[in-house]
C-alpha positions in Angstrom: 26.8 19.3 14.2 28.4 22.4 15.9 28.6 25.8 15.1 31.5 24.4 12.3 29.4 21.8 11.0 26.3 24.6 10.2 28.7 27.4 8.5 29.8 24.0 6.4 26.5 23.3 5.1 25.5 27.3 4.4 26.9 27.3 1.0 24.5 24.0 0.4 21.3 25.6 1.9 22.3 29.2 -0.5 22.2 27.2 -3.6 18.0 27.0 -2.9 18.4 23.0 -2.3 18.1 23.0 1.2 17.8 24.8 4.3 20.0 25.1 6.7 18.7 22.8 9.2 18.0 19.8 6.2 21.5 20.3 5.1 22.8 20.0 8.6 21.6 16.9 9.0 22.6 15.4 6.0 25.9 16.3 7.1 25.7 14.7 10.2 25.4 11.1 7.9 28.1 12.0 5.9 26.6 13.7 2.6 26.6 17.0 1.2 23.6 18.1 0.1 22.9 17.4 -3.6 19.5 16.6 -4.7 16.9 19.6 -4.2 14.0 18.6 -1.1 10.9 19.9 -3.0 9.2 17.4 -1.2 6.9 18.0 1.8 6.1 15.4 4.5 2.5 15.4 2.1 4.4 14.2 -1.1 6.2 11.6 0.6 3.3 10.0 2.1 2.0 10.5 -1.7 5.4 8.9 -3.2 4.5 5.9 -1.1 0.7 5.7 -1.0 0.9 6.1 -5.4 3.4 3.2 -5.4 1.3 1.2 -3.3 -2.1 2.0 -5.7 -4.7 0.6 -3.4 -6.6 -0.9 -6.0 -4.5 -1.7 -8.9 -2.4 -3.7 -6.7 -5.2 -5.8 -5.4 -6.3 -6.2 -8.9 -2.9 -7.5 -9.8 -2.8 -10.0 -6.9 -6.1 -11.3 -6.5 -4.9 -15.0 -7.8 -3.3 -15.2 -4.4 -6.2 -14.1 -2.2 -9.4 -15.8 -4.2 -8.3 -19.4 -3.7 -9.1 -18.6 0.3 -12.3 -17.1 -0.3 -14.4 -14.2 0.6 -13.2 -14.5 4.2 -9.6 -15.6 3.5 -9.2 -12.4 1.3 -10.8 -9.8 3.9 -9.5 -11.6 7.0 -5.6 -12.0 5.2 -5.6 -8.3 4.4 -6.6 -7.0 7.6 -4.0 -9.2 9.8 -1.1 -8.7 7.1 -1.3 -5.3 7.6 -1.2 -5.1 11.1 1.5 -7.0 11.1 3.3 -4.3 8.2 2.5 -1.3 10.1 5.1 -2.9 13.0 7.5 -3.3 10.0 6.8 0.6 9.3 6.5 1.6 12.9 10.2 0.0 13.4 11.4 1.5 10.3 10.2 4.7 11.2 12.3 5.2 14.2 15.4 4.7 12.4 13.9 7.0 9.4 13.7 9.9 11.9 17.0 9.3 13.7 18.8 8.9 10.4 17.1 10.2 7.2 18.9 9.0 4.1 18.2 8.1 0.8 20.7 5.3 1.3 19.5 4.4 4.4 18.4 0.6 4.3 22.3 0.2 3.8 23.4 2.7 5.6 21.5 2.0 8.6 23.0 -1.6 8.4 26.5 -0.6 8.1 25.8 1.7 11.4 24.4 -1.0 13.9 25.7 -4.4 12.1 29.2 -5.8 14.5 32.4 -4.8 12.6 33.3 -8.0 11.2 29.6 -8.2 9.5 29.1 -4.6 8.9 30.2 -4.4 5.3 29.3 -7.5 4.3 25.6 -7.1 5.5 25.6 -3.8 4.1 26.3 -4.6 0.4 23.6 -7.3 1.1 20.8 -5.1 1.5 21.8 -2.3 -0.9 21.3 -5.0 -3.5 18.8 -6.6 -2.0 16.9 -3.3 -1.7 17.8 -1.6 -5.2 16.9 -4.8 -7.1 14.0 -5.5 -4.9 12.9 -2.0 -6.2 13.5 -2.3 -9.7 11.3 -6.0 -9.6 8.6 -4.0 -7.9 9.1 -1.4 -11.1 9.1 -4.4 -13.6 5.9 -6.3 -11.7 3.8 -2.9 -11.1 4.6 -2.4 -15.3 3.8 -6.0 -15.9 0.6 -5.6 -14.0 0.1 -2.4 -16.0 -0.1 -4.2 -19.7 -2.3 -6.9 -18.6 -4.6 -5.0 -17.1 -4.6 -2.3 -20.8 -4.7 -5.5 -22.3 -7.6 -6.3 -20.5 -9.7 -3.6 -21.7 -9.0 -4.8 -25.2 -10.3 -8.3 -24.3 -13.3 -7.3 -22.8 -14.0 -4.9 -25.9 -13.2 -8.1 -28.1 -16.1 -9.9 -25.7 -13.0 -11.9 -24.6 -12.0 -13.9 -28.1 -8.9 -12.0 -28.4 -6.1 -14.0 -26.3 -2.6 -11.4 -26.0 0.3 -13.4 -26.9 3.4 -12.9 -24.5 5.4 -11.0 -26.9 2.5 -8.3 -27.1 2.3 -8.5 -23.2 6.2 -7.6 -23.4 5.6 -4.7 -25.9 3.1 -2.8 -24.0 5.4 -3.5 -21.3 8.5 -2.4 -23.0 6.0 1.5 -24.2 5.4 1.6 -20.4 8.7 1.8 -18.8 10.2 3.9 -21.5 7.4 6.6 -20.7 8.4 6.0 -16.8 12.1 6.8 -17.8 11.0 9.9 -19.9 8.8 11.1 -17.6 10.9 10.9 -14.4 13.5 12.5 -16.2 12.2 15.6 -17.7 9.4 16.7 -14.8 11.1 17.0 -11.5 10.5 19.9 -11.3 6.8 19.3 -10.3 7.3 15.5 -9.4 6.7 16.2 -6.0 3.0 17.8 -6.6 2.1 14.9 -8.9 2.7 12.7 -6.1 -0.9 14.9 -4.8 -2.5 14.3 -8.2 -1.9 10.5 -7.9 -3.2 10.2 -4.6 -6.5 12.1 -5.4 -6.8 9.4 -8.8 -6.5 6.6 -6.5 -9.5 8.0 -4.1 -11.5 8.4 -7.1 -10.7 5.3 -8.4 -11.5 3.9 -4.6 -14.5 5.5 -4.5 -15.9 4.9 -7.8 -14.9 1.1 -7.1 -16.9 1.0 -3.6 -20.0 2.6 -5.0 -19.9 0.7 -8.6 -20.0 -2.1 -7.1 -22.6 -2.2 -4.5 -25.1 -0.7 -6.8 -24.2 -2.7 -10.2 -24.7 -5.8 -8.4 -28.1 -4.4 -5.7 -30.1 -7.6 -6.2 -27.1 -9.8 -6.1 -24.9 -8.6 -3.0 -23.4 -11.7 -0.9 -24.3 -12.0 2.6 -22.5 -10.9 5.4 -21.6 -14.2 6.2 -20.4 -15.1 3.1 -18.3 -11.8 3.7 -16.6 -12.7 6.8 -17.1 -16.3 7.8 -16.9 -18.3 4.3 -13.1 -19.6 3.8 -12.8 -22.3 0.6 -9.7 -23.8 -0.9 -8.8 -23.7 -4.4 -5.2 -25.1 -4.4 -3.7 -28.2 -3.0 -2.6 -27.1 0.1 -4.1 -27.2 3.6 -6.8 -24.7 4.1 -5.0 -23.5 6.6 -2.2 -22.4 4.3 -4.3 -21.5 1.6 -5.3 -18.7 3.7 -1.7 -17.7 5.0 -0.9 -17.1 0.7 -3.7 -15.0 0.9 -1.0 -12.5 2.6 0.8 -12.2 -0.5 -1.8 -9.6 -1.6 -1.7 -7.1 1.0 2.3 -7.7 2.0 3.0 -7.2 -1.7 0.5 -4.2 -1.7 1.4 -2.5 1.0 5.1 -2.8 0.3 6.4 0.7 -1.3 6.5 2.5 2.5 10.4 2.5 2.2 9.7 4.8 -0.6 10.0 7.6 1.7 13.2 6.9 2.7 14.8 7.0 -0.6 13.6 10.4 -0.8 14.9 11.5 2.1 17.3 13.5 0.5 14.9 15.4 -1.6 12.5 15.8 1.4 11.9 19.2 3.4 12.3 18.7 7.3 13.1 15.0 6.6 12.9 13.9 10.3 9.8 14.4 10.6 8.6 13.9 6.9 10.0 10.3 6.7 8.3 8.5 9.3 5.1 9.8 9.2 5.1 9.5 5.5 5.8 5.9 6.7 3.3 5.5 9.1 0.5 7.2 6.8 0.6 5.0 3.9 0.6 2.0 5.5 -2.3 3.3 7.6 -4.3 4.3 4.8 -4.0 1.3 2.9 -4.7 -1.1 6.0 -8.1 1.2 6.5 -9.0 1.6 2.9 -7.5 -1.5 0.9 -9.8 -3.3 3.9 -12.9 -1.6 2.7 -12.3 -2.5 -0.7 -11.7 -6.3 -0.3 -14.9 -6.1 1.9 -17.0 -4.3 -1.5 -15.4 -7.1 -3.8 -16.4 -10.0 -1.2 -19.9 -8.5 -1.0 -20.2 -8.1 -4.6 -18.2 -11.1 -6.5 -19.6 -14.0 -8.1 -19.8 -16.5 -5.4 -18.4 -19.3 -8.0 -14.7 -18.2 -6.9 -13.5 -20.5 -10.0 -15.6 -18.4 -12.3 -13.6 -14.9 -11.4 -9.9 -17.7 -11.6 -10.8 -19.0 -14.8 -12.4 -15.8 -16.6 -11.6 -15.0 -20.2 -10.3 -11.7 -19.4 -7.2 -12.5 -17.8 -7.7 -10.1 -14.3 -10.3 -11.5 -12.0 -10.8 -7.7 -10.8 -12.0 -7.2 -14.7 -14.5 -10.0 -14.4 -16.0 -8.4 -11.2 -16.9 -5.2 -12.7 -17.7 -6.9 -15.8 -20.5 -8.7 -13.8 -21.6 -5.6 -11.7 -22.1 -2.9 -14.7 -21.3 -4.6 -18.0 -19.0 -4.2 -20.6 -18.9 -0.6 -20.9 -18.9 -0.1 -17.5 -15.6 -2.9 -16.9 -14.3 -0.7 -19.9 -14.4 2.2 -18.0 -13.3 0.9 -14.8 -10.4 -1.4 -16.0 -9.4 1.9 -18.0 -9.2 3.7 -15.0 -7.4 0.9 -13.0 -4.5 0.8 -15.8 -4.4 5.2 -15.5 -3.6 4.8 -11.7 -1.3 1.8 -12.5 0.8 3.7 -14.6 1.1 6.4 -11.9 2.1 3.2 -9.6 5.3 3.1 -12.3 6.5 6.2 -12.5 6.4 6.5 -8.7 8.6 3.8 -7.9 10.8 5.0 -10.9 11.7 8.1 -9.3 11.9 5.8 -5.6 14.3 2.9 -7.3 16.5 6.0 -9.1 17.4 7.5 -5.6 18.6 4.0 -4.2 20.7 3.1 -6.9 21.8 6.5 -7.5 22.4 6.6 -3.2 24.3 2.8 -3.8 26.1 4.1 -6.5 27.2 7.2 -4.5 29.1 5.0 -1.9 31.0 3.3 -5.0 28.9 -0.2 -4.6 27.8 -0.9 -7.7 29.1 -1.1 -11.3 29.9 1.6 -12.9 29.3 3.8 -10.2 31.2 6.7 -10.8 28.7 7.2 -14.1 25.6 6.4 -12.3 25.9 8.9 -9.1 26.6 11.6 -11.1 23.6 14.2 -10.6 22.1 16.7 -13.7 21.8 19.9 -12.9 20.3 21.0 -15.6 17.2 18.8 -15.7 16.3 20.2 -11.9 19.3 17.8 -10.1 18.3 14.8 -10.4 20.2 11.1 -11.1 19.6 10.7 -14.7 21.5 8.5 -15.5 20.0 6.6 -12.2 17.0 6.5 -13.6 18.0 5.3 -17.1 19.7 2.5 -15.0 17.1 0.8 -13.8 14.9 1.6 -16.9 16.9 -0.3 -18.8 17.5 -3.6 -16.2 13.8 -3.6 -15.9 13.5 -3.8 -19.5 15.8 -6.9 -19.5 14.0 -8.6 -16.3 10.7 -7.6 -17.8 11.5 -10.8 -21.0 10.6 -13.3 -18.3 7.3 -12.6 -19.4 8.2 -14.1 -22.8 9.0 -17.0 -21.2 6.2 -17.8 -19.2 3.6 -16.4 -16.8 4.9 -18.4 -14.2 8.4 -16.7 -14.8 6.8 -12.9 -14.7 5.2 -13.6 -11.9 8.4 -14.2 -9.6 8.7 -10.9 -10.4 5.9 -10.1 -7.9 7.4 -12.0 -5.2 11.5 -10.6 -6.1 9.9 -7.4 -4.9 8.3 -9.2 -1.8 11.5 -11.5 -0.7 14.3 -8.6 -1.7 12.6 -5.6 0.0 11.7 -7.8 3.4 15.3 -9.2 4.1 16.1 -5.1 3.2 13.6 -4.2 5.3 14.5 -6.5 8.1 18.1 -6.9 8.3 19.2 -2.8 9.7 16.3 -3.7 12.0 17.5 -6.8 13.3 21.0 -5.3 13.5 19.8 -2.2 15.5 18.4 -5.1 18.0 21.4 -6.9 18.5 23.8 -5.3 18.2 23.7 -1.4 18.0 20.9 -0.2 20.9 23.1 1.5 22.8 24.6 3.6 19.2 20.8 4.2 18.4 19.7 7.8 19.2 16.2 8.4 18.4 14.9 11.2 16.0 11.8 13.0 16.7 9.6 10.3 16.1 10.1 7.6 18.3 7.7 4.9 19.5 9.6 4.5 23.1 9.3 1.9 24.7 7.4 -0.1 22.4 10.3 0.2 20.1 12.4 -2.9 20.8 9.5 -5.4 20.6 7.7 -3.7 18.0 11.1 -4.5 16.1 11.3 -8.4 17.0 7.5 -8.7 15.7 9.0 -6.8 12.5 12.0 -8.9 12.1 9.9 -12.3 12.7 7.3 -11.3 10.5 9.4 -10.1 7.4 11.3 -13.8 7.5 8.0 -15.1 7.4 7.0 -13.3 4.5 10.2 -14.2 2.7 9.4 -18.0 3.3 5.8 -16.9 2.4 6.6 -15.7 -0.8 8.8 -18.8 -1.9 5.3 -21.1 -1.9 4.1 -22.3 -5.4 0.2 -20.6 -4.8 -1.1 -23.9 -6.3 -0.1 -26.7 -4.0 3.1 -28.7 -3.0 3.6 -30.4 -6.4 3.8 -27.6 -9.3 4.5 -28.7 -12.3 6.9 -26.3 -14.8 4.3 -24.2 -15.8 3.0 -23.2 -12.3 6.1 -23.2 -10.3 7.4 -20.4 -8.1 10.9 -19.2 -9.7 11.8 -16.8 -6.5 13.6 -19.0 -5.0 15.8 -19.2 -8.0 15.7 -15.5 -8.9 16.1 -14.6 -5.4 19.2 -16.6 -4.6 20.4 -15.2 -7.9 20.5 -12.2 -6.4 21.5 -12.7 -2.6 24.1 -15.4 -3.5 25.5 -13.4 -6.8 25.6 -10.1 -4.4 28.0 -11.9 -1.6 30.1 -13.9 -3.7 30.8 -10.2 -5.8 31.3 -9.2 -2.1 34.1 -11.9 -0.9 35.4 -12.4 -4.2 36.0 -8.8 -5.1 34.3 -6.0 -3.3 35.5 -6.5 0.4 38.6 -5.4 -1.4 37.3 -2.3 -1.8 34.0 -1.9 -0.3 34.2 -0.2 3.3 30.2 1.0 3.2 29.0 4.1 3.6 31.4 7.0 3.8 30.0 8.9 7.7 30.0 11.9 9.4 29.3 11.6 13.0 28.1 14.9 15.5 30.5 13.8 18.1 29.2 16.5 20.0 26.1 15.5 20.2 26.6 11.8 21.5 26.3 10.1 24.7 29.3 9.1 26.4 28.1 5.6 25.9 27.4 6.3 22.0 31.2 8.3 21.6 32.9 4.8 23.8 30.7 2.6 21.2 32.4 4.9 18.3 35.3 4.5 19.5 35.3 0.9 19.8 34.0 -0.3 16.8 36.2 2.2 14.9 33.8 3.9 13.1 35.5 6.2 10.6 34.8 10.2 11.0 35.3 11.8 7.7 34.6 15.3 6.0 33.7 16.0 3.2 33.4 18.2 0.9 32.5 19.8 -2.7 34.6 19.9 -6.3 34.3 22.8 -7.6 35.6 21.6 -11.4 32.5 19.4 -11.7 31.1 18.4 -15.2 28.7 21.2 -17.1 25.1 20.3 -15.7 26.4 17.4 -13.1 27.5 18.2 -9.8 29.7 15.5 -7.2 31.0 14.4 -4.1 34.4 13.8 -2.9 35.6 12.3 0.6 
């Protein structure tokens, strides 16, 4: 913005929330600065890499990469990811060009044609905030069997946890996320550090455990890397493509750093390579780990499936050092697991509270309100998406099968998210996309096809019953269901009601900044220029925005 634009956003950067330069380019997108960045580009890759809790998250999805065996489940992680880090190296050019906490949406709105813009738009911010709030409800799901667990394996596995006990340790968790990512944001940003260090010690501890607990019972390298098997019904060959459900759900928190955009210091830069450095790390390390548990598993497969404790990954350590050991271990799993929750907390607050900001959801005008007094933050965000995980979270009463389309929600409604501002930057908004500091060139436009190709793929992926091609009830995949619950439910809202109203992200564009091809492409979609500014007779402790 011009020398107008920056004396606008002085009074913002004097408050302490910003600088000048952060505030400014908030601006630019349309928003006054109202969160305070206490986040370094550090912290953001920590945000994401804590989400993602390396080994948590393959404990909570080895069911999908065992049935391929020791090869499927070292081979699947290592060609998912490449394929993810295209999904993050795409998403971190438009992270850098346009940081945002709404961005998924807004990004969308931006490059989609007129006539699809708001449509497409209202699409992925629902897509994208309930996508977040499944990941919430599966990473706290995940976190009470694996507590659960420990008590199993202390009970020498005759104790069986009914599902209404799996739902109350459940319930405890994501009550202490809410409390917790309310009352310390004030240091939520250094915790971020802490978690990351707990989940190194929790990798290392895992790759020597293992190897040493199990020293006259290792598997062969072969077995490692060339032994695929088939425990379900379906071709081999497909057996092993499931196997990508562990590392695609895994890997899946990197758009993390873009919801805290708004809350991160020198955001253009902080954004992408927070981006680019957790997907990184977990395509290095998570493939160490996978190699450790290939090398060091019972080579029954259906032993480690069919184990009395309920988590494969507890039966694995079990076997290496014994009950005490597993006790300790599976104890420290659940520790980093937690972390995983109150992570994406704080990450699926800032979406809804961004959503809720441009008037999309219900009872927005409560939810975007920020408190002041608790460090500015979106309570009542975060108290939002407590409470509809807590209602998603009874599918585990009804059955496992049911709880774990939870797992795939977050897979299917973060990828056509992830995908669709990608694929509308492709076709039709190059020539309005001006790249940020970070910028992959030329690779750019085909690094986002592969993206856009790959992330349908996983949403077909993630629609598979793991077992074979005739489930029965009990073992059928319900995202399909949920999903379409959730895409169809958010555009029939959309044409029944919201295009009424809805008009997508409210944008303030640096005119003077543009290429005369950008300012012609302005002017012919009829992009709206607006400026905003602050009310002054705001609520005691909350703070908010007017256009």
């Amino acid at each position: 913005m011009g020398e107008d634009g920056d004396k606008k956003a002085d009074p913002v950067s004097t408050t302490g929330l910003a600088n000048e330069e952060d505030a400014a380019a908030l601006a630019k997108l349309g928003y006054v600065q109202e969160l305070r960045r206490n986040f370094t580009m550090i912290e953001v890759f920590g945000i994401a890499f804590s989400i993602m809790g390396l080994l948590p998250s393959i404990a909570s999805t080895l069911a999908y990469s065992i049935p391929s065996g020791p090869a499927g489940m070292v081979w699947s992680w290592f060609l998912a990811s490449m394929f993810i880090m295209t999904v993050g190296l795409a998403m971190a050019d438009l992270g850098s060009a346009m940081p945002t906490s709404g961005g998924l949406y807004w990004w969308t709105h931006y490059f989609a044609s007129p006539k699809t813009r708001n449509a497409l738009s209202f699409l992925v911010g629902y897509s994208n905030t309930l996508g977040l709030v499944g990941g919430l409800v599966s990473i706290d799901y995940g976190f009470s069997l694996m507590l659960l667990s420990v008590v199993v394996i202390a009970k020498d596995g005759n104790y069986t946890p009914s599902n209404g006990v799996v739902y109350a340790v459940f319930l405890g968790c994501i009550l202490c996320h809410g409390v917790l990512a309310s009352t310390m944001s004030k240091i939520m940003g250094k915790l971020q550090t802490a978690f990351v260090v707990m989940n190194f010690v929790l990798i290392i501890a895992t790759v020597i455990v293992l190897p040493v607990g199990r020293a006259s019972q290792r598997n062969s390298a072969h077995f490692i890397f060339a032994e695929l098997d088939n425990l379900t019904e379906w071709p081999t060959g497909w057996t092993f493509m499931l196997a990508w459900l562990s590392p695609i759900w895994t890997i899946g928190a990197f758009d993390s750093c873009v919801h805290m955009s708004e809350e991160a210091a020198n955001a253009v830069i902080a954004v992408p390579w927070g981006i680019v450095m957790s997907i990184g790390s977990c395509w290095l390390f998570g493939w160490i780990c996978v190699i450790v548990i290939a090398g060091c598993m019972d080579p029954n497969v259906e032993n480690l499936l069919g184990t009395s404790f309920g988590q494969p990954m507890a039966q694995i350590y079990y076997d290496a050092v014994g009950k005490r050991g597993a006790i300790a271990m599976m104890t420290l799993v659940f520790i980093v697991q937690f972390m995983m929750g109150l992570s994406i907390t704080v990450a699926a607050s800032r979406q809804t509270w961004a959503f809720s900001r441009d008037g999309a959801l219900p009872f927005s005008g409560y939810f975007r309100k920020i408190n002041t007094k608790l460090g500015h933050i979106p309570f009542r965000a975060i108290w939002g998406c407590v409470g509809l995980g807590a209602i998603l979270g009874l599918l585990s009463l009804i059955a496992p099968a049911a709880a774990q389309a939870l797992f795939s929600l977050a897979v299917a409604g973060n990828n056509v998210a992830w995908g669709t501002p990608i694929f509308c930057r492709l076709v039709w908004g190059q020539h309005k996309f001006k790249p940020g500091p970070f910028y992959t060139g030329r690779f750019s436009i085909p690094l986002g096809w592969t993206a856009v190709v790959f992330l349908i793929f996983g949403v077909i992926l993630s629609m598979f019953p793991v077992g074979g091609p005739n489930p029965t009830a009990a073992d059928m995949n319900y995202t399909v269901v949920i999903n379409s619950a959730v895409w169809g439910g958010a555009l029939l809202y959309y044409f029944l009601d919201a295009r009424k109203w809805f008009t997508g992200p409210k944008i303030t564009l640096d005119l003077d900044n543009l290429s005369e091809s950008q300012e012609r492409a302005i002017v012919v979609e009829g992009l709206e220029v607006e400026n905003v500014k602050t009310d002054a007779n705001v609520e005691p402790g909350v703070t908010k925005l007017q256009a």
